[in-house]
PDB file of N, CA, C and O in Angstrom:
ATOM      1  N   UNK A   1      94.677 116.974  49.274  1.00  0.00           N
ATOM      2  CA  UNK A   1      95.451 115.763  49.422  1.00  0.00           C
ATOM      3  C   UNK A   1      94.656 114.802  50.296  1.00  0.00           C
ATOM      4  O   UNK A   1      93.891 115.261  51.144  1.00  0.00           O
ATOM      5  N   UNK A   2      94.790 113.598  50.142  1.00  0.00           N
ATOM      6  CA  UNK A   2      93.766 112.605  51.117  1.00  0.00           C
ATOM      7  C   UNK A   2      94.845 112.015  52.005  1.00  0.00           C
ATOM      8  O   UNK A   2      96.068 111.958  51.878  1.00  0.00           O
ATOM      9  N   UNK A   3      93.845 111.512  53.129  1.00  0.00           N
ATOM     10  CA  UNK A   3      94.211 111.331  54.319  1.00  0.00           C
ATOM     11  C   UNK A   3      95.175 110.109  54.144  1.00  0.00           C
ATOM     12  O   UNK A   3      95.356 109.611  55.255  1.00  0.00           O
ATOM     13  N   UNK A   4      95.795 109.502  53.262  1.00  0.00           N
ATOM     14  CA  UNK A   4      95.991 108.025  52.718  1.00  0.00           C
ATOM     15  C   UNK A   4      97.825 108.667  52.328  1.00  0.00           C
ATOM     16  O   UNK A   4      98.898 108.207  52.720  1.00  0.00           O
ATOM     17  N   UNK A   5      97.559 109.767  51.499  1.00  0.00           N
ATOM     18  CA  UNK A   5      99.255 110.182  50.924  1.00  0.00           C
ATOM     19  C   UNK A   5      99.443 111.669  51.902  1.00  0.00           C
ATOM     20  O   UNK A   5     100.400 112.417  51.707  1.00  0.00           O
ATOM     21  N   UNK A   6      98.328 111.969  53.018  1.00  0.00           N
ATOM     22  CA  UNK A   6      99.169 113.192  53.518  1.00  0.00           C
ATOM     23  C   UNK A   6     100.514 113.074  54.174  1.00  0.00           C
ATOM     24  O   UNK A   6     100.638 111.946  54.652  1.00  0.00           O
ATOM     25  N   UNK A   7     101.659 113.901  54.385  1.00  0.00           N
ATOM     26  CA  UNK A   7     102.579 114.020  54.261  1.00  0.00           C
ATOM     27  C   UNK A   7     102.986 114.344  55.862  1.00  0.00           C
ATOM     28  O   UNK A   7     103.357 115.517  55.820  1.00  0.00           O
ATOM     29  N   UNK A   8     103.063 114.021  56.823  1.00  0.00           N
ATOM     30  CA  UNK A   8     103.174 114.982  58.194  1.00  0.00           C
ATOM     31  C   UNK A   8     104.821 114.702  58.500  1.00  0.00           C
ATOM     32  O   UNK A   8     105.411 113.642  58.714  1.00  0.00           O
ATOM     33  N   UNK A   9     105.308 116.080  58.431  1.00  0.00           N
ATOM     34  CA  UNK A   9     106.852 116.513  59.051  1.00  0.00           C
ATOM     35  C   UNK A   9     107.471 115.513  59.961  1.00  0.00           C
ATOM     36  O   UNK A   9     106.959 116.073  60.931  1.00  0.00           O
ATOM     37  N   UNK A  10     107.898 114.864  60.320  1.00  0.00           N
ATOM     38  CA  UNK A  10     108.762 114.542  61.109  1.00  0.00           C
ATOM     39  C   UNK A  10     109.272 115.353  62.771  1.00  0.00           C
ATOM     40  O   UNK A  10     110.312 116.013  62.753  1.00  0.00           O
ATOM     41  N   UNK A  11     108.658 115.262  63.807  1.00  0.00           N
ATOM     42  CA  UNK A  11     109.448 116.164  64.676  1.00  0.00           C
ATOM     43  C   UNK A  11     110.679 116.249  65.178  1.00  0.00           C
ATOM     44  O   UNK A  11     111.109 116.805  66.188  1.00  0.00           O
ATOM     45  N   UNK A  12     111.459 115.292  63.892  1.00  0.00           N
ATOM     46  CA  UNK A  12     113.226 115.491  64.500  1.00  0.00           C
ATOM     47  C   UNK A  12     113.850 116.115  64.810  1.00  0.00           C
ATOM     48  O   UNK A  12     113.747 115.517  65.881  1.00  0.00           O
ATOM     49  N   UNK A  13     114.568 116.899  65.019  1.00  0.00           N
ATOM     50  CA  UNK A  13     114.858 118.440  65.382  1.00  0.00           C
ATOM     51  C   UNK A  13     116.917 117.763  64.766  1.00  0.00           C
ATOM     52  O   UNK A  13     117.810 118.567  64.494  1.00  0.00           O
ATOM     53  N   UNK A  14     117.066 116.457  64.727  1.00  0.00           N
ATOM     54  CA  UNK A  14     118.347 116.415  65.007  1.00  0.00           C
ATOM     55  C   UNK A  14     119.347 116.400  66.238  1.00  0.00           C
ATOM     56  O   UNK A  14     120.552 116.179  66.118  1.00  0.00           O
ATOM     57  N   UNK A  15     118.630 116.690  67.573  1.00  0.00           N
ATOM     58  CA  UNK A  15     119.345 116.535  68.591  1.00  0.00           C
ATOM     59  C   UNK A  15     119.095 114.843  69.301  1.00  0.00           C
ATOM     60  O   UNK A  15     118.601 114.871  70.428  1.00  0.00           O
ATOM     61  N   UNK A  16     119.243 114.149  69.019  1.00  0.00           N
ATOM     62  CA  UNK A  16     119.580 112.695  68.948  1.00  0.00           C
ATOM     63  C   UNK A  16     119.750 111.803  70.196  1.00  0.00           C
ATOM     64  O   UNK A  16     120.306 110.715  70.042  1.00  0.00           O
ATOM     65  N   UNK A  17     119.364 112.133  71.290  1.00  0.00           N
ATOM     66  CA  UNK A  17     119.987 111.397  72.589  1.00  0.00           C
ATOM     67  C   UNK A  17     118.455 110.753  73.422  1.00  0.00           C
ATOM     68  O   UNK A  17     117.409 111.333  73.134  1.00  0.00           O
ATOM     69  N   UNK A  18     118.412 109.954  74.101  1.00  0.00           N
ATOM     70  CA  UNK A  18     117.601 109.507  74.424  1.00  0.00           C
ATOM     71  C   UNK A  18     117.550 109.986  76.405  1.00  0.00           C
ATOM     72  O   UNK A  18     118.405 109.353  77.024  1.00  0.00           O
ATOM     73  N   UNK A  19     117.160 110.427  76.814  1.00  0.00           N
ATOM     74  CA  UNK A  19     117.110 110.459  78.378  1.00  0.00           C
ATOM     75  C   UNK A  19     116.933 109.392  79.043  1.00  0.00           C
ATOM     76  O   UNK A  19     115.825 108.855  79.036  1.00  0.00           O
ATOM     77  N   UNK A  20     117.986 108.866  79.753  1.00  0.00           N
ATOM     78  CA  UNK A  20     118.208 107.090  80.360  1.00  0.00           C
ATOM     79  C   UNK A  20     116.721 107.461  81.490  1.00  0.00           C
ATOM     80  O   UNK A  20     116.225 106.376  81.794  1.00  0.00           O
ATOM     81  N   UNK A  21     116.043 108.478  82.056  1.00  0.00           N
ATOM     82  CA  UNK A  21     115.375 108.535  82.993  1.00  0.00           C
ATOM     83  C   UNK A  21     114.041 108.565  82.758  1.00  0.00           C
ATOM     84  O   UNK A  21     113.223 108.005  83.489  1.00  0.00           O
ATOM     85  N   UNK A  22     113.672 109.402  81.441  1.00  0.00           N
ATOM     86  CA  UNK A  22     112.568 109.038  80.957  1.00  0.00           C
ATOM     87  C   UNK A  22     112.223 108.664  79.991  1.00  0.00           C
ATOM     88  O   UNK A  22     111.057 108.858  79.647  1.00  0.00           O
ATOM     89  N   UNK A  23     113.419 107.753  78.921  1.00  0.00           N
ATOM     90  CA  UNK A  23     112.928 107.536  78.012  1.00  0.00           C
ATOM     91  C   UNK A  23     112.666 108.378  76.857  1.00  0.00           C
ATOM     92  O   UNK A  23     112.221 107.783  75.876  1.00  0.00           O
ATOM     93  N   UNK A  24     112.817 109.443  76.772  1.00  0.00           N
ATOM     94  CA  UNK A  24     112.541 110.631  75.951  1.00  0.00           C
ATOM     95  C   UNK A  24     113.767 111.029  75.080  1.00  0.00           C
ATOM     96  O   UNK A  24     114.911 110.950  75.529  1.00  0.00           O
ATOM     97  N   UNK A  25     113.483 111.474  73.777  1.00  0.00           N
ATOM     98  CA  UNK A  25     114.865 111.863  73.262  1.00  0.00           C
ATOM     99  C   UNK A  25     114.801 113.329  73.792  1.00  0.00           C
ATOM    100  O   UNK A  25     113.853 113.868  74.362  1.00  0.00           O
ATOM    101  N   UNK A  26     115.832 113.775  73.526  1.00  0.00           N
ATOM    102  CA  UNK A  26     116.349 115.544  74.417  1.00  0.00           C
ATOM    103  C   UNK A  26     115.523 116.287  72.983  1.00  0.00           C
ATOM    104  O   UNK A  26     115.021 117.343  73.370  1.00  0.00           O
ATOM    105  N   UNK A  27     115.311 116.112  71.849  1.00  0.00           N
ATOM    106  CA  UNK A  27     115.240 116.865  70.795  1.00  0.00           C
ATOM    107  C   UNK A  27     113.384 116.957  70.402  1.00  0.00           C
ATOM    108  O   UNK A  27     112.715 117.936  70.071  1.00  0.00           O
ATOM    109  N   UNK A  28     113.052 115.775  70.571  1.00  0.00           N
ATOM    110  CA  UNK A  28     111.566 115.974  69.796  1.00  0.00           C
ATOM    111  C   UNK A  28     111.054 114.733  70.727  1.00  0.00           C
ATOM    112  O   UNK A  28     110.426 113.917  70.052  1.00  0.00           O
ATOM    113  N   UNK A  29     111.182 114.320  72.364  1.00  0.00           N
ATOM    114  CA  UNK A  29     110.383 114.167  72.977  1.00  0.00           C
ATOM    115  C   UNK A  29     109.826 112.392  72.737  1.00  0.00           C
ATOM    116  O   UNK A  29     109.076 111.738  73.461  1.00  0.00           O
ATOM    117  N   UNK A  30     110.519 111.983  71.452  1.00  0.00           N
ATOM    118  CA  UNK A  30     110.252 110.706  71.464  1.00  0.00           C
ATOM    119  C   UNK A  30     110.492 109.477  72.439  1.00  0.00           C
ATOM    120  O   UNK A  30     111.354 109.664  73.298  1.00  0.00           O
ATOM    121  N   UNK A  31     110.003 108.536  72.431  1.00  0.00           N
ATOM    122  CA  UNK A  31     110.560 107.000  72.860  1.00  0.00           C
ATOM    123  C   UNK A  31     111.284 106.316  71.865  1.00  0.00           C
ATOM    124  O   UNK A  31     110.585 106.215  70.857  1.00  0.00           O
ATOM    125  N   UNK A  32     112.127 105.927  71.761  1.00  0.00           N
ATOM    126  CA  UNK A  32     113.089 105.383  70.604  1.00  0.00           C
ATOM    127  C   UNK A  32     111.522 104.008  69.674  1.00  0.00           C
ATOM    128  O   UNK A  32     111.055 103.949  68.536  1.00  0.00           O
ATOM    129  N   UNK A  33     111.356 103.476  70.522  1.00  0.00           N
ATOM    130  CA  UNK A  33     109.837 102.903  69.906  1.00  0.00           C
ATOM    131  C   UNK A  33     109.039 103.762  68.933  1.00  0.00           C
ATOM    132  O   UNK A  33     108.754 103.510  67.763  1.00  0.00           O
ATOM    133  N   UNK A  34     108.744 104.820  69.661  1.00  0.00           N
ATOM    134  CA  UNK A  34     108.200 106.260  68.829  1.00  0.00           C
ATOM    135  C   UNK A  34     109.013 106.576  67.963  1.00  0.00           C
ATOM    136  O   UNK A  34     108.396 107.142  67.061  1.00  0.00           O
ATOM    137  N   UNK A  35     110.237 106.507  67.713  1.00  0.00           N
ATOM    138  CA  UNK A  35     110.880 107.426  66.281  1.00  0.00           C
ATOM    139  C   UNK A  35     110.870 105.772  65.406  1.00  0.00           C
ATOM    140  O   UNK A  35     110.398 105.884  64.274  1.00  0.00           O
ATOM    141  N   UNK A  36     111.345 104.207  65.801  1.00  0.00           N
ATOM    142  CA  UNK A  36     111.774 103.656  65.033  1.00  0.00           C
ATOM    143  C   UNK A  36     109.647 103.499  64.075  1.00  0.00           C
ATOM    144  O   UNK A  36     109.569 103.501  62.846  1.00  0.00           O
ATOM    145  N   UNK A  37     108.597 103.414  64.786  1.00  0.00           N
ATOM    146  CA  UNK A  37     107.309 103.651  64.226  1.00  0.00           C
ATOM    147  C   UNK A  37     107.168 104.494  63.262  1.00  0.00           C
ATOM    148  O   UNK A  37     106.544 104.290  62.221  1.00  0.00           O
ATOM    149  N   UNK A  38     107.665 105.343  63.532  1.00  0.00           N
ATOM    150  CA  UNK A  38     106.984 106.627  62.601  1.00  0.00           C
ATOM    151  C   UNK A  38     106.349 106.888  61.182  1.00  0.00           C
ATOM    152  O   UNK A  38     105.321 107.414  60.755  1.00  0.00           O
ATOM    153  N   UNK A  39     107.578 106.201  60.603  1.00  0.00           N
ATOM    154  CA  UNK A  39     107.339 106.017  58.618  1.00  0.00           C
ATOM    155  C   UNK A  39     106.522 105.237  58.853  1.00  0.00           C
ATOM    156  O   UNK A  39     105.760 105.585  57.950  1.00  0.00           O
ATOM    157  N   UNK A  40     105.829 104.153  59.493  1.00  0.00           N
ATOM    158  CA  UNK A  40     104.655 103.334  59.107  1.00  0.00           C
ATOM    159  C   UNK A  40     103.781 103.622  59.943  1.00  0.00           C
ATOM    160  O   UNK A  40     103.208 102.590  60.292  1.00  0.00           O
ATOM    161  N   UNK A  41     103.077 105.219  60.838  1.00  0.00           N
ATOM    162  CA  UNK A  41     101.959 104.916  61.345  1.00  0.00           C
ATOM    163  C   UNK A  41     101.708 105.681  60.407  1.00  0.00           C
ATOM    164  O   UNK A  41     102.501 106.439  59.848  1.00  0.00           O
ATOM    165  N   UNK A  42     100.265 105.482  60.116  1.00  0.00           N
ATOM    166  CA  UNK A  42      99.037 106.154  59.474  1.00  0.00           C
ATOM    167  C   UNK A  42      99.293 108.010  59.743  1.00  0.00           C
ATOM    168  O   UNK A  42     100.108 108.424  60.568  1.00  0.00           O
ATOM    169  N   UNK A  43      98.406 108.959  58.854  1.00  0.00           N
ATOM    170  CA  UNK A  43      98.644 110.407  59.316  1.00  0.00           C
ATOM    171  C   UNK A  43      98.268 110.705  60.507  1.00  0.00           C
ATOM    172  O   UNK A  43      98.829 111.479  61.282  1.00  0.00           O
ATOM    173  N   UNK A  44      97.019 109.911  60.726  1.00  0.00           N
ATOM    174  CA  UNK A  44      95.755 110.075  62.237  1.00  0.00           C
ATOM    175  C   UNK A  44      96.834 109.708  63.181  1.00  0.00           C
ATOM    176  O   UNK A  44      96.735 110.209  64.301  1.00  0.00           O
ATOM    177  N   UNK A  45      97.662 109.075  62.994  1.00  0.00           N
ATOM    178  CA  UNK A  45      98.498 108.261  64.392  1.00  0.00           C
ATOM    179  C   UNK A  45      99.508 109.374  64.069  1.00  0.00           C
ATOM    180  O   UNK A  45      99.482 109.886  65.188  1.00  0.00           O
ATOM    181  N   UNK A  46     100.242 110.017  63.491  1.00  0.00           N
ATOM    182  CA  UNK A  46     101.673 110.866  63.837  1.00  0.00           C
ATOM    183  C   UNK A  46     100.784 111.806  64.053  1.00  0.00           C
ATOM    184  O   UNK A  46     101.186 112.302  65.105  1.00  0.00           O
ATOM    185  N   UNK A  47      99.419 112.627  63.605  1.00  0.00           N
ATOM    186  CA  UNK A  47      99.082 113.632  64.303  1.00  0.00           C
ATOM    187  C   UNK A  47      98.939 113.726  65.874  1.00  0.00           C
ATOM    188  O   UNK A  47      99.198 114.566  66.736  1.00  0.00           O
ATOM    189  N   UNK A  48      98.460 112.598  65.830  1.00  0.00           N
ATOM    190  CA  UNK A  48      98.219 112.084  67.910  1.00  0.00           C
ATOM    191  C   UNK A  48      99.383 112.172  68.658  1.00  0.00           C
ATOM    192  O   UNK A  48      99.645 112.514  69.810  1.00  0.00           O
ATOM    193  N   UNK A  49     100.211 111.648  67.401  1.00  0.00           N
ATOM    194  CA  UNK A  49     101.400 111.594  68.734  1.00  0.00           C
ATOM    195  C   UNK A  49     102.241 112.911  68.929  1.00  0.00           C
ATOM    196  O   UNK A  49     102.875 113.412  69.858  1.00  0.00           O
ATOM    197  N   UNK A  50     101.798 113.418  66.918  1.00  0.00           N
ATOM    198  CA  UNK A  50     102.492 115.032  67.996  1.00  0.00           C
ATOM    199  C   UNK A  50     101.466 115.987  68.768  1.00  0.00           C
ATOM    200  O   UNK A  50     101.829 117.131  69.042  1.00  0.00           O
ATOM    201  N   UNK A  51     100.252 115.556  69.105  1.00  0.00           N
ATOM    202  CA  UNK A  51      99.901 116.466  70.248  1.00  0.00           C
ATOM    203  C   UNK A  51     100.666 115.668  71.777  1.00  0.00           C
ATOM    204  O   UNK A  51     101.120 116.321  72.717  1.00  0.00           O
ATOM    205  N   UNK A  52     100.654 114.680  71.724  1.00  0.00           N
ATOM    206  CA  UNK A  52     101.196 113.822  72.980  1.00  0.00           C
ATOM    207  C   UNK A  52     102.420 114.000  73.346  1.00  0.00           C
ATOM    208  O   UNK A  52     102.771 113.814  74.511  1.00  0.00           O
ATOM    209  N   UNK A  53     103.533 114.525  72.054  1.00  0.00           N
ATOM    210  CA  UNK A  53     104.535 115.334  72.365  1.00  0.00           C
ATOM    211  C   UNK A  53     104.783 116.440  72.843  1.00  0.00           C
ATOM    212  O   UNK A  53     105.753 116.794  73.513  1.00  0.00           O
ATOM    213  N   UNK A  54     103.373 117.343  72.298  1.00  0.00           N
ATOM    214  CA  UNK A  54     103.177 118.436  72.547  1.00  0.00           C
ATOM    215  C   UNK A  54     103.189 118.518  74.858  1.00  0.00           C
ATOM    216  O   UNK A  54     103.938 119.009  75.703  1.00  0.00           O
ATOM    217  N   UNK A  55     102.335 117.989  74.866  1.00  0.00           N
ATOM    218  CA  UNK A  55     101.775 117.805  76.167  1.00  0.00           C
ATOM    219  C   UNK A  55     103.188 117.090  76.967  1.00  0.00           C
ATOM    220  O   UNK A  55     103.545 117.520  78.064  1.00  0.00           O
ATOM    221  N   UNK A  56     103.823 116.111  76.365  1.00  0.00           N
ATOM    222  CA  UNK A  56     105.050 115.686  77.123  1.00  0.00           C
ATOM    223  C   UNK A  56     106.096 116.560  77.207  1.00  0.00           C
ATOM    224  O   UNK A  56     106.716 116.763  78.251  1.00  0.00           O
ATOM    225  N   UNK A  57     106.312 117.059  76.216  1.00  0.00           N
ATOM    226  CA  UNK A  57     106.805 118.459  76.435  1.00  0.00           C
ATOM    227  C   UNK A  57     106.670 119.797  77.435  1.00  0.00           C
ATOM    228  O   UNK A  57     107.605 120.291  78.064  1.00  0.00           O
ATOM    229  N   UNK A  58     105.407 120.222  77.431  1.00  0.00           N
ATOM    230  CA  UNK A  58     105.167 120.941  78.052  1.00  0.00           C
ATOM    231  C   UNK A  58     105.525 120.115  79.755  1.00  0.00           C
ATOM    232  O   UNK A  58     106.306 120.665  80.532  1.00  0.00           O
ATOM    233  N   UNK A  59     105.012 119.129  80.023  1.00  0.00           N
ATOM    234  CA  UNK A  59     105.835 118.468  81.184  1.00  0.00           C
ATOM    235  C   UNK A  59     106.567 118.584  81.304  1.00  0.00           C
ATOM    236  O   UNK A  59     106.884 119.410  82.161  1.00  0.00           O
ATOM    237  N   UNK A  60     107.599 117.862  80.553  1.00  0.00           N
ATOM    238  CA  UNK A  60     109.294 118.110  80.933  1.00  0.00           C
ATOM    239  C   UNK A  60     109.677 119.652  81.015  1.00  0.00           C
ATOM    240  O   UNK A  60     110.760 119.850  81.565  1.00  0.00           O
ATOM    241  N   UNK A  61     109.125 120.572  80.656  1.00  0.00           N
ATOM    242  CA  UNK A  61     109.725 122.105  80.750  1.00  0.00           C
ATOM    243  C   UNK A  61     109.222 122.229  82.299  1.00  0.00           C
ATOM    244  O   UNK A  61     110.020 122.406  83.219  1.00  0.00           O
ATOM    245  N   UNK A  62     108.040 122.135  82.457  1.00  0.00           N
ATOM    246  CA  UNK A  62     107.940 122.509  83.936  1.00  0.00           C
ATOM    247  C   UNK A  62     108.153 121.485  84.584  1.00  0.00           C
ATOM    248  O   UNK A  62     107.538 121.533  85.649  1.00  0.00           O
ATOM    249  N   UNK A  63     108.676 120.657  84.473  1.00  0.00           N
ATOM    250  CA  UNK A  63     108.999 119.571  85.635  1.00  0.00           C
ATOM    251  C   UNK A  63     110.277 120.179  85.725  1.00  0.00           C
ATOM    252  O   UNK A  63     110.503 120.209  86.935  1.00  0.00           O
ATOM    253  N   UNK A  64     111.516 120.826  84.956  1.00  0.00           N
ATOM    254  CA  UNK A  64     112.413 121.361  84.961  1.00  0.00           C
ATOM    255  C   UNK A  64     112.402 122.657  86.087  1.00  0.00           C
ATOM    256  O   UNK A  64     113.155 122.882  87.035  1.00  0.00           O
ATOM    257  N   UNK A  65     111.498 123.230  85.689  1.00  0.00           N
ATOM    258  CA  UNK A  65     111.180 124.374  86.111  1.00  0.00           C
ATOM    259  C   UNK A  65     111.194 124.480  88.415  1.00  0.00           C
ATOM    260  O   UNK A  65     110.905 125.532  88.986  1.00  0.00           O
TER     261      UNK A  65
END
């Protein structure tokens, strides 16, 4: 498949709320900026941003922690 029609998942999970403190949804870590983008960035750009989720994630667990 080429880099033009690849297909990348969505990290919605469905849990829907945004955190008034950081900006983050509770479910997949977005900025409401970040989810309303999504269908129009490129594959190279939703791959980036889910490592950047990845990594914001891992923050918020141990900032919890």
């Amino acid at each position: 498949m080429s880099e033009n029609t690849e297909e990348i998942q969505s990290p919605c999970i469905g849990v829907c709320s945004i955190d008034d403190t950081t900006g983050f949804c509770h479910g997949c870590y977005r900025t409401k900026d970040e989810i309303k983008a999504w269908w129009n960035m490129a594959p190279t750009e939703q791959k980036t941003l889910l490592s950047a989720l990845d990594a914001r994630q891992s923050e918020m667990v141990s900032f919890d922690d």
